[in-house]
Backbone bond lengths (Angstrom), bond angles and torsions (degrees), N, CA, C in turn:
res aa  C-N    CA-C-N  psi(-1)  N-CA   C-N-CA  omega(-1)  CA-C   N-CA-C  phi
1 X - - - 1.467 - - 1.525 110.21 -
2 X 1.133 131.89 156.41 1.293 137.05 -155.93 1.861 97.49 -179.27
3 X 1.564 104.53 104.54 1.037 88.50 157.21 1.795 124.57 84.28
4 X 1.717 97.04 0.22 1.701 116.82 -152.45 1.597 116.70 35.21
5 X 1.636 93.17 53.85 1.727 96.79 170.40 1.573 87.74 -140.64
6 X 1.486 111.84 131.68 0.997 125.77 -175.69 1.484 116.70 -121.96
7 X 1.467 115.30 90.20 1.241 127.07 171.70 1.703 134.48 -81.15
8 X 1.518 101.65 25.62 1.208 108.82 177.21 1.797 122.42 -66.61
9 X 0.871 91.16 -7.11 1.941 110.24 179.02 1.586 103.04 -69.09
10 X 1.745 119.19 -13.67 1.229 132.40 -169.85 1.915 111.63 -79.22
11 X 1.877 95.46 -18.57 1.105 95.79 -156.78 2.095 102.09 -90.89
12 X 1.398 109.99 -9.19 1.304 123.89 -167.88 1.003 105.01 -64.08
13 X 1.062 125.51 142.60 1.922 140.68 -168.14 2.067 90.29 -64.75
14 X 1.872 91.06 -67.70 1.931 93.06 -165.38 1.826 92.61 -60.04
15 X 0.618 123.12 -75.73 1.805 111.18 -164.15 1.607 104.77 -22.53
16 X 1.293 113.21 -62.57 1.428 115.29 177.55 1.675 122.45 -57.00
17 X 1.193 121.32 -8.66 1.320 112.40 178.56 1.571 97.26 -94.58
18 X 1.509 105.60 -55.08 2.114 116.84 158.56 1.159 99.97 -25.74
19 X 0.977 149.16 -87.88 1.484 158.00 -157.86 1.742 116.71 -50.34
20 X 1.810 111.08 -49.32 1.139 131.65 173.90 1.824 87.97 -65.50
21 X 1.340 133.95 -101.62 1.068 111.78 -179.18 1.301 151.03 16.00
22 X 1.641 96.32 -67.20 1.814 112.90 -177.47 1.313 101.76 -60.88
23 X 1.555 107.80 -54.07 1.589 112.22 -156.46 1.566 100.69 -60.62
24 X 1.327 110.41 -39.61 2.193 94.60 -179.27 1.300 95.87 -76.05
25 X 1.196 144.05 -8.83 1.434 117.74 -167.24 1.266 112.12 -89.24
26 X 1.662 110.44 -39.28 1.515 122.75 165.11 1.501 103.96 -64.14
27 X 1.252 149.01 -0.40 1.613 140.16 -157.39 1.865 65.96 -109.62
28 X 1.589 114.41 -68.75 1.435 94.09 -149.36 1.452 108.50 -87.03
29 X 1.324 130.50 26.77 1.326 129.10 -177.42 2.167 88.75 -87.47
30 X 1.756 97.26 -46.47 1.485 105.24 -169.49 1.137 115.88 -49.86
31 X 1.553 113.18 -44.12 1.553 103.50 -164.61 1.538 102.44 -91.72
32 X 1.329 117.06 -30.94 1.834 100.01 168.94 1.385 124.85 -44.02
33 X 1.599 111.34 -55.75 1.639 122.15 164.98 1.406 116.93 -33.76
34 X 1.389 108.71 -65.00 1.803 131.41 177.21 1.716 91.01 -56.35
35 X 0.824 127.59 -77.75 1.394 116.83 -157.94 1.795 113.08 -46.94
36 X 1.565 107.59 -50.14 1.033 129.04 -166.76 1.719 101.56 -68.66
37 X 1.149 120.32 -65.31 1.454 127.13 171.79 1.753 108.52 -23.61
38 X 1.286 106.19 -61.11 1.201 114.30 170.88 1.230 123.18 -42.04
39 X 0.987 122.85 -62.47 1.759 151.39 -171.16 1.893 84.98 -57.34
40 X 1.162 119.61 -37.07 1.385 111.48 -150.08 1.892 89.23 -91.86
41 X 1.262 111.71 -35.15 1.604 131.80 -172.21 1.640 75.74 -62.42
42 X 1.199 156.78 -116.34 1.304 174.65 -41.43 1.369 88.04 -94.91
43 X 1.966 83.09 -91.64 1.410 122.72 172.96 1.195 119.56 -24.30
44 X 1.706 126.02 -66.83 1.254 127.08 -178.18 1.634 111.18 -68.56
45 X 0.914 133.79 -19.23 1.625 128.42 161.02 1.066 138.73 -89.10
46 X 1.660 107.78 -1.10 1.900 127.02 133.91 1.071 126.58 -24.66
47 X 1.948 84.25 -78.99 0.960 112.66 -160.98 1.461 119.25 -65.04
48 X 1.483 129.88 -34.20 1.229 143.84 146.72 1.815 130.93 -19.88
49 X 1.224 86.14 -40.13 1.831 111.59 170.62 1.569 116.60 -88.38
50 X 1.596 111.27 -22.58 1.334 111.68 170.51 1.771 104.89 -44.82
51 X 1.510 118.44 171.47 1.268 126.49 -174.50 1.591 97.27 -125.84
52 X 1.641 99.41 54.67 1.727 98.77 -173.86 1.641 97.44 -136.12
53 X 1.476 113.91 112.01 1.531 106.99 -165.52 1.489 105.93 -51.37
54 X 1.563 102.68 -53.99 1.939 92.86 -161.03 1.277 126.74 -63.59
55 X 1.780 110.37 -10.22 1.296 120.87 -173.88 1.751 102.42 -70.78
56 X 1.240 93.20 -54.70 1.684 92.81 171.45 1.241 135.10 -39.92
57 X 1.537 96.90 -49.22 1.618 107.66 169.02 1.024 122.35 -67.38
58 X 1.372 117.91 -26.30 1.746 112.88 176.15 1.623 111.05 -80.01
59 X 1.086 107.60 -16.04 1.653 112.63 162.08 1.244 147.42 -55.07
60 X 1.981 77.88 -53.56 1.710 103.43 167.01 1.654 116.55 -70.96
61 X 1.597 113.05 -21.06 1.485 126.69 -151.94 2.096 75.81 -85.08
62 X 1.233 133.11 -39.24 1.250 134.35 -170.31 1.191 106.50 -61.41
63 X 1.112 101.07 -81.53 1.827 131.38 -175.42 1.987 84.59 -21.88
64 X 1.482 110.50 -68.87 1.484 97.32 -154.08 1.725 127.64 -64.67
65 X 1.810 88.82 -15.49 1.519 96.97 -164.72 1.311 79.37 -93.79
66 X 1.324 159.60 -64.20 1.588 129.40 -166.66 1.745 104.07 -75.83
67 X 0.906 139.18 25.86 1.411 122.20 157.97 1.290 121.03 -95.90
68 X 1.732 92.70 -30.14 1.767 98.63 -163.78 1.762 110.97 -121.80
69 X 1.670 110.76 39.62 1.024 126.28 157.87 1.676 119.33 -136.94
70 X 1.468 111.10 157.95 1.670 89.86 -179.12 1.337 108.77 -86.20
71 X 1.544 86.79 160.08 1.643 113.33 -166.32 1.995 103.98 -65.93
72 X 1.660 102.93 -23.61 1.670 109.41 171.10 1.570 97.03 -56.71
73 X 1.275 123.92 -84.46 1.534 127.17 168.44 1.662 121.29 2.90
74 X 1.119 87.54 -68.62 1.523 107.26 173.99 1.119 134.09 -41.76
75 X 1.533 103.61 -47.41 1.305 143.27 172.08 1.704 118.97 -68.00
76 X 0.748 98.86 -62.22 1.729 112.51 176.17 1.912 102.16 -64.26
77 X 1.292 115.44 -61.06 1.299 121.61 174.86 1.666 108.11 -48.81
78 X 0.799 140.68 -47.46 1.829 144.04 174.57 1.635 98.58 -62.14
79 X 1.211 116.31 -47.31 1.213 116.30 -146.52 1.950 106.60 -85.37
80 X 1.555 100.32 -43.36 1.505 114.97 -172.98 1.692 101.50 -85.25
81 X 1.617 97.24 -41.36 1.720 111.13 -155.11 1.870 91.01 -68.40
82 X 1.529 71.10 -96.42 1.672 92.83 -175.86 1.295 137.89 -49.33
83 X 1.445 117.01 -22.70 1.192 133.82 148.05 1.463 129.75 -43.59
84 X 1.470 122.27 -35.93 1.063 145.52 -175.95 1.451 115.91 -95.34
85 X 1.497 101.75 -8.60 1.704 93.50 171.46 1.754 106.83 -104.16
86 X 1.576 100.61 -6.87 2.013 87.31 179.31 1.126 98.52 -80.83
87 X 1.618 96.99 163.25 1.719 117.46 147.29 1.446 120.88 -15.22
88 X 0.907 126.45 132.58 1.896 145.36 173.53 1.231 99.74 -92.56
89 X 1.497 120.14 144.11 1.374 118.96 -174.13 1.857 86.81 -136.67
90 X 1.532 88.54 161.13 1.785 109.00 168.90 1.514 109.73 -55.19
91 X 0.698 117.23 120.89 1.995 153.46 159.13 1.088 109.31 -83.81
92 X 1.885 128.62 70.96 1.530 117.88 171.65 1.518 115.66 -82.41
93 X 1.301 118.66 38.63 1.228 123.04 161.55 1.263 124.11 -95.42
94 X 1.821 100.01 -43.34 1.599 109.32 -177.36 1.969 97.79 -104.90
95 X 1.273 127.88 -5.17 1.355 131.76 -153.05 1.572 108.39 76.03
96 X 1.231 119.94 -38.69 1.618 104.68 -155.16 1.448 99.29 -94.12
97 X 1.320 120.14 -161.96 1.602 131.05 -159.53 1.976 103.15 -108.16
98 X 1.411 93.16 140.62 1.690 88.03 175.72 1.711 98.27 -133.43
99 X 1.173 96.90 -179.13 1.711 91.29 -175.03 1.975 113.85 -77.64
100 X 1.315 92.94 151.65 1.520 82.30 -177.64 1.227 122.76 -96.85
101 X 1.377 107.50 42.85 1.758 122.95 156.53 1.056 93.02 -140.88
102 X 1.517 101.18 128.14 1.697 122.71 173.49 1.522 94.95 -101.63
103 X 1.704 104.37 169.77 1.601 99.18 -172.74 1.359 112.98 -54.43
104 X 1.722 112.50 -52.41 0.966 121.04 173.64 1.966 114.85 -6.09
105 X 1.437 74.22 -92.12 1.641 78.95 176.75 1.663 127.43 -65.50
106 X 0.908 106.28 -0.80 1.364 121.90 176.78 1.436 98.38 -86.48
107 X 1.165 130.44 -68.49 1.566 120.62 157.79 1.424 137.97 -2.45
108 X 1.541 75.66 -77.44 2.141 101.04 171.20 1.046 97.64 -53.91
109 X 1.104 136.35 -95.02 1.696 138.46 165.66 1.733 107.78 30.51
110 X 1.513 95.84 -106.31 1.220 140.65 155.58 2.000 97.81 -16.34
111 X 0.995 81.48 -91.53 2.037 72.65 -166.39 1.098 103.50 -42.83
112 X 1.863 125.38 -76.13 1.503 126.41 167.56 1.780 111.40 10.94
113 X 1.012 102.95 -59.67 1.875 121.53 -149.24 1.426 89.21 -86.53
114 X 0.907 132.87 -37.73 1.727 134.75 -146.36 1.903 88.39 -109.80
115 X 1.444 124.31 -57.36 1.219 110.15 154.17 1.723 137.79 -55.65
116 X 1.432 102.80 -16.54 1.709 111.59 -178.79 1.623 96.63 -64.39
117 X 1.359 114.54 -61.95 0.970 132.76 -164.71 1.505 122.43 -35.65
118 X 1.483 117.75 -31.09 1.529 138.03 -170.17 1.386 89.30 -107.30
119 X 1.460 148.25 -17.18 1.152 137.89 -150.40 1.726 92.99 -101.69
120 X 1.468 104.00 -45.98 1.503 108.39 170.94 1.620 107.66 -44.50
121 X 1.472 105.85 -80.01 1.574 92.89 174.07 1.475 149.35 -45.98
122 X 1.720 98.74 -10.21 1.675 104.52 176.28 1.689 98.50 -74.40
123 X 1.862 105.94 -47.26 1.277 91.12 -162.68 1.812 113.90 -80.77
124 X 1.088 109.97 1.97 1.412 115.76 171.60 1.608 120.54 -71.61
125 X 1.465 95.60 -35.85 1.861 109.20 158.64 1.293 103.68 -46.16
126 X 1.102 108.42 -63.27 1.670 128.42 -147.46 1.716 98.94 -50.22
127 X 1.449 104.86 -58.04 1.560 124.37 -178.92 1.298 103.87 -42.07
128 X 1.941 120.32 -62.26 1.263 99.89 -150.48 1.700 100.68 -85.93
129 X 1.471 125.66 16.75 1.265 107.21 165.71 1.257 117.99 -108.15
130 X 1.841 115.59 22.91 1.411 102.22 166.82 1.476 101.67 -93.17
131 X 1.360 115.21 142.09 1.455 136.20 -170.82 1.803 112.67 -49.62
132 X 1.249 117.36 128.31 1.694 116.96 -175.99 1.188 108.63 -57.28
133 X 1.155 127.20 -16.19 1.861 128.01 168.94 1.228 111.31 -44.51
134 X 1.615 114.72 -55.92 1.210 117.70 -154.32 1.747 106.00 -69.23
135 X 1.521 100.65 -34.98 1.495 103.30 171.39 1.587 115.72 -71.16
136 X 1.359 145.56 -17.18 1.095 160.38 -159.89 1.911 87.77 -93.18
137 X 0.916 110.42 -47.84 1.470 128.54 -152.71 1.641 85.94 -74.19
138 X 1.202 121.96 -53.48 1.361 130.07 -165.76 1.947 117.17 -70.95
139 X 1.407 85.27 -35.20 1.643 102.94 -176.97 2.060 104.07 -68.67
140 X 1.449 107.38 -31.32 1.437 117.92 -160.29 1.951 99.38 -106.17
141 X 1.300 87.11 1.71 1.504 99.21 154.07 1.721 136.64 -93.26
142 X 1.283 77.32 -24.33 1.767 98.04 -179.22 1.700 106.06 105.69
143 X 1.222 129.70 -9.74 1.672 131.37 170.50 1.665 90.93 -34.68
144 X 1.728 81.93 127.37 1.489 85.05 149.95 1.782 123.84 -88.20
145 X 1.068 131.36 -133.80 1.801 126.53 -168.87 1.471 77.33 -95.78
146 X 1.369 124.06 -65.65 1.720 130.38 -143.20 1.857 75.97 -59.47
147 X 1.391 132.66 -94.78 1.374 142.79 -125.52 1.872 98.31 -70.02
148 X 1.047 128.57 -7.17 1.278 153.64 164.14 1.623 105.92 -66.36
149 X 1.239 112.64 -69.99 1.643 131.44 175.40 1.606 94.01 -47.16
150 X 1.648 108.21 -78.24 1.432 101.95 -159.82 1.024 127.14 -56.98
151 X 1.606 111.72 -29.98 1.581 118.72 -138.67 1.734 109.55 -115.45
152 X 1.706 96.64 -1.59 1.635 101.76 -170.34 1.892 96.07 -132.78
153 X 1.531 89.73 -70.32 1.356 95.41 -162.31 1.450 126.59 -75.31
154 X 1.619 107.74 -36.86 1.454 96.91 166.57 1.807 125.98 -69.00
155 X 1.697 103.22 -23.90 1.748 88.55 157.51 1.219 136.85 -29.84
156 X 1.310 88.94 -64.64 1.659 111.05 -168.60 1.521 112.63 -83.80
157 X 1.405 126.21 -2.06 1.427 118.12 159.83 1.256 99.60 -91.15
158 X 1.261 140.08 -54.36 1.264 136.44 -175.89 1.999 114.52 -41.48
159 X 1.327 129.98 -24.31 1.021 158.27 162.10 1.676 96.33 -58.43
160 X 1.411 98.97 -74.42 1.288 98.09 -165.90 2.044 96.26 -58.75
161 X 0.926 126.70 -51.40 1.722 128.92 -146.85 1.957 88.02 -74.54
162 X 0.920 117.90 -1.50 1.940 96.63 -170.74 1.700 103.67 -78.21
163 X 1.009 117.68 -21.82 1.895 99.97 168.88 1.426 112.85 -54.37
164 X 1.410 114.56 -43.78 1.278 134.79 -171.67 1.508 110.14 -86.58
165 X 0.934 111.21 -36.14 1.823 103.73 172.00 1.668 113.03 -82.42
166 X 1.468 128.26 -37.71 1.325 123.81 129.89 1.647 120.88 7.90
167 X 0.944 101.27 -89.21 1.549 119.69 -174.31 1.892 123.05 -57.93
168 X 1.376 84.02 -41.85 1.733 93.56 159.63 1.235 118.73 -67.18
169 X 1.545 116.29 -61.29 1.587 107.28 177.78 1.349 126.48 -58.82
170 X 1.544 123.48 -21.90 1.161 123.21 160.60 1.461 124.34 -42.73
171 X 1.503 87.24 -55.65 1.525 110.74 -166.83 1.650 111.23 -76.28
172 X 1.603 112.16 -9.64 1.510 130.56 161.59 1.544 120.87 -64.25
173 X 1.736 106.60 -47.84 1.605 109.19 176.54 1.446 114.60 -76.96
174 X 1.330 117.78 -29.63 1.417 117.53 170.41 1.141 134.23 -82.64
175 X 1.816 99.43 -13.40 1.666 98.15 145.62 1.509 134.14 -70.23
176 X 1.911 105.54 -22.22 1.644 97.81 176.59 1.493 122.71 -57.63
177 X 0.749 118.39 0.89 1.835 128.63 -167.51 1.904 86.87 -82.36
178 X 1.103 120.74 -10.20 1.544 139.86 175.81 1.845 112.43 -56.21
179 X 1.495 80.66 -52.58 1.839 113.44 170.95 1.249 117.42 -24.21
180 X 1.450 100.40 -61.89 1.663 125.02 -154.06 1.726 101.37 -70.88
181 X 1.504 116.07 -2.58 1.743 128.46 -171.51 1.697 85.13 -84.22
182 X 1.262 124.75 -52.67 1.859 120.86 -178.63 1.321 110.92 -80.87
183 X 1.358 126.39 11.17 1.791 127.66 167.92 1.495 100.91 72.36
184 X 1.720 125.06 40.28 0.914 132.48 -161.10 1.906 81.02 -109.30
185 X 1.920 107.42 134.44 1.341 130.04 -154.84 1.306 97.05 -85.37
186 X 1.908 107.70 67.51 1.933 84.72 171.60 1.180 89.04 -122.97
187 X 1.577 122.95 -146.44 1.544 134.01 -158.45 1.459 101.03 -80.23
188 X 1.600 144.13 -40.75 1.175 101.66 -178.35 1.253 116.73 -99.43
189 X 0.925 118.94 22.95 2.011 114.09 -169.65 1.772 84.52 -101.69
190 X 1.291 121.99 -43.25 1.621 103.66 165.49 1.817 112.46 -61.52
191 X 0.863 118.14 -35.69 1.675 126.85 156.69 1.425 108.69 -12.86
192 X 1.287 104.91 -93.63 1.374 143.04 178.17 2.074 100.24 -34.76
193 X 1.150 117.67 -51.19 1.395 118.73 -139.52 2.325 70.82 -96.02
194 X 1.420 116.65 -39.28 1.597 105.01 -173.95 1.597 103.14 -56.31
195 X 1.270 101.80 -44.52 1.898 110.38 -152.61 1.589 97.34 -67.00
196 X 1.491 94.00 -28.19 1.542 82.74 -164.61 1.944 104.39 -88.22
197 X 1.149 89.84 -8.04 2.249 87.28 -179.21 1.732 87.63 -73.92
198 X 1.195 116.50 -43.78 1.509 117.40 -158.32 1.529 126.26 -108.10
199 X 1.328 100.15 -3.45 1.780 108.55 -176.86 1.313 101.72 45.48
200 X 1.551 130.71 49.93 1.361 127.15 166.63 1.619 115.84 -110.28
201 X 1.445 87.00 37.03 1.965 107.09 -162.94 1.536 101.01 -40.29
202 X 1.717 113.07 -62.57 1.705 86.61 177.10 1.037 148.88 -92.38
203 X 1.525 108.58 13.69 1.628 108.71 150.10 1.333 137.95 -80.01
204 X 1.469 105.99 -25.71 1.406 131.96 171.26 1.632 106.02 -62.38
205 X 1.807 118.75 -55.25 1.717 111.31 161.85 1.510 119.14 -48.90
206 X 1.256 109.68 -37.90 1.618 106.82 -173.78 1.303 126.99 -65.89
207 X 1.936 110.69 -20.71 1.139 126.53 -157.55 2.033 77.28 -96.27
208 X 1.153 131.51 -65.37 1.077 127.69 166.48 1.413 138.27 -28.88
209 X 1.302 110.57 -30.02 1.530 127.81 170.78 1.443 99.55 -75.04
210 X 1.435 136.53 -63.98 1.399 130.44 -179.07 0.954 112.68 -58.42
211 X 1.273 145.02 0.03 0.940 114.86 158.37 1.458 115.43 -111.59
212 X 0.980 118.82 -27.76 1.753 121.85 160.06 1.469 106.51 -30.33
213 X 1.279 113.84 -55.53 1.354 128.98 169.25 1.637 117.59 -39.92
214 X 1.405 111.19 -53.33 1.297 118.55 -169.31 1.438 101.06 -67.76
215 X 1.903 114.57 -48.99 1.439 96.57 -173.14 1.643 116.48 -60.91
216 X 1.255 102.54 -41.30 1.824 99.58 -177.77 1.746 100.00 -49.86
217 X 1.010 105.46 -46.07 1.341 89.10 -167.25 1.555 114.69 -79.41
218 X 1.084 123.10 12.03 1.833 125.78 176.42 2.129 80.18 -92.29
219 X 1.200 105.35 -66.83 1.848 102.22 -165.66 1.046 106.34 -47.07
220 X 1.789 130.64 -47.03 1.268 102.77 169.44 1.677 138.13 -57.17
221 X 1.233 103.90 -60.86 1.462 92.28 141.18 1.475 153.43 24.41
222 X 1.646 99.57 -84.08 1.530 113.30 157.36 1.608 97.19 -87.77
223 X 0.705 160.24 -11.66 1.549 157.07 -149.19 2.077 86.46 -90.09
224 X 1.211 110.59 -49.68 1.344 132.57 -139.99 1.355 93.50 -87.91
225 X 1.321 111.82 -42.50 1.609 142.33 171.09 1.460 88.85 -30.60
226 X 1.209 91.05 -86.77 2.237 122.97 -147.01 1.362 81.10 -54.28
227 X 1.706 130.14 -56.49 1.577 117.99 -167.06 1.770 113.34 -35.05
228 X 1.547 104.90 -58.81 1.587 125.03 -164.57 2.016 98.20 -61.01
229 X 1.528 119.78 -56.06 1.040 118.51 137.75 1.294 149.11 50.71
230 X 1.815 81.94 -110.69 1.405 123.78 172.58 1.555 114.40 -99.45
231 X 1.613 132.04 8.64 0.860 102.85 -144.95 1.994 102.97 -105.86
232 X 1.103 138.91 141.37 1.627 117.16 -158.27 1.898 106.51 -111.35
233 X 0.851 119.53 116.55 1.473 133.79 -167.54 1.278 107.46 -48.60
234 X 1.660 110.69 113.25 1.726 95.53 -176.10 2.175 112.28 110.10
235 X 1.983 91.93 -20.41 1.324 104.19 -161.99 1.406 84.55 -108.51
236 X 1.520 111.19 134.80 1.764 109.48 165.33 1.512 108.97 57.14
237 X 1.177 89.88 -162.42 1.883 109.74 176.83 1.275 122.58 -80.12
């Protein structure tokens, strides 16, 4: 006891494997999302610059419907909705067929998309505050649009967008705790299933908060890293 918080529930073999569990599942739920979000930020802020009206619009038609609904929504809808209209695949566990998105991935999915969505717009900031020189500079070089995009300008917005992409990905891992609504095996849905054998609800959150804590604070970290990095003397702040 410490404090009249009694974390002896810490010492149980099943809690500790529950617990071991959550924490990789939330480690690898984060970086699929994070990776993927990204991947989706890239792409969709290309594609935005293409000189093809509908492509744009189908961009913009994205961007608004995962920004300006919740990411729970989102979540449940992929997971119950859309999930339920693919193909069923073999289940050699039970013999029969289950859907071929498990929450898991239904999750990733789901956040990925709902985080892509803001990632496009950070780095779209980013773009229009690198200076028209640099594009002037590129055009009187002979760059075509694509080697222009890759090779000049999205650097240097991406530079500019990491305060701001920072804050999203944060705000990405602390949305997976979102997960645990489809019985998806990360840290708090084992949470939920300890507190409730033991009614040790607020030690069991507290033990959960540190470490929520710890991961934000490893990404910042590298976040803080890549800034110093990336950062070009003379360029920005």
């Amino acid at each position: 006891m410490f404090l009249n918080l009694d974390f002896s529930w810490l010492s149980d073999p099943t809690y500790q494997n529950w617990l071991r569990e959550g924490i990789v599942t939330t480690i690898l739920l984060s970086i699929v999302c994070v990776f993927s979000s990204l991947v989706i930020g890239f792409i969709g802020v290309w594609l935005q610059d293409l000189p093809i009206k509908w492509v744009r619009g189908a961009i913009q038609i994205y961007i608004q419907i995962f920004r300006n609904t919740p990411p729970l929504v989102q979540l449940f809808f992929l997971f119950f909705v859309l999930a339920a209209l693919l193909p069923k695949v073999y289940d050699p566990t039970t013999g029969g067929e289950r859907p071929i998105l498990n929450s898991f991935s239904s999750a990733a999915i789901a956040l990925s998309l709902f985080a892509g969505a803001f990632n496009i717009e950070i780095f779209r900031s980013g773009i229009e505050a690198v200076p028209k020189t640099m594009v002037e500079a590129c055009e009187s070089l002979g760059f075509s649009r694509s080697q222009s995009f890759f090779l000049v300008i999205l650097p240097l917005a991406f530079r500019i967008s990491l305060p701001a992409l920072n804050n999203n990905l944060v705000n990405l891992i602390k949305t997976t705790t979102l997960a645990s609504a489809i019985a998806t095996p990360e840290l708090l849905y084992f949470a939920g299933q300890i507190y409730a054998d033991n009614f040790a609800t607020l030690e069991v959150m507290l033990f959960i908060w540190v470490i929520y804590v710890t991961l934000v604070g490893i990404l910042l970290a590298l976040m803080h890293w890549l800034e110093l990095k990336l950062h070009i003397p003379g360029y920005g702040n």
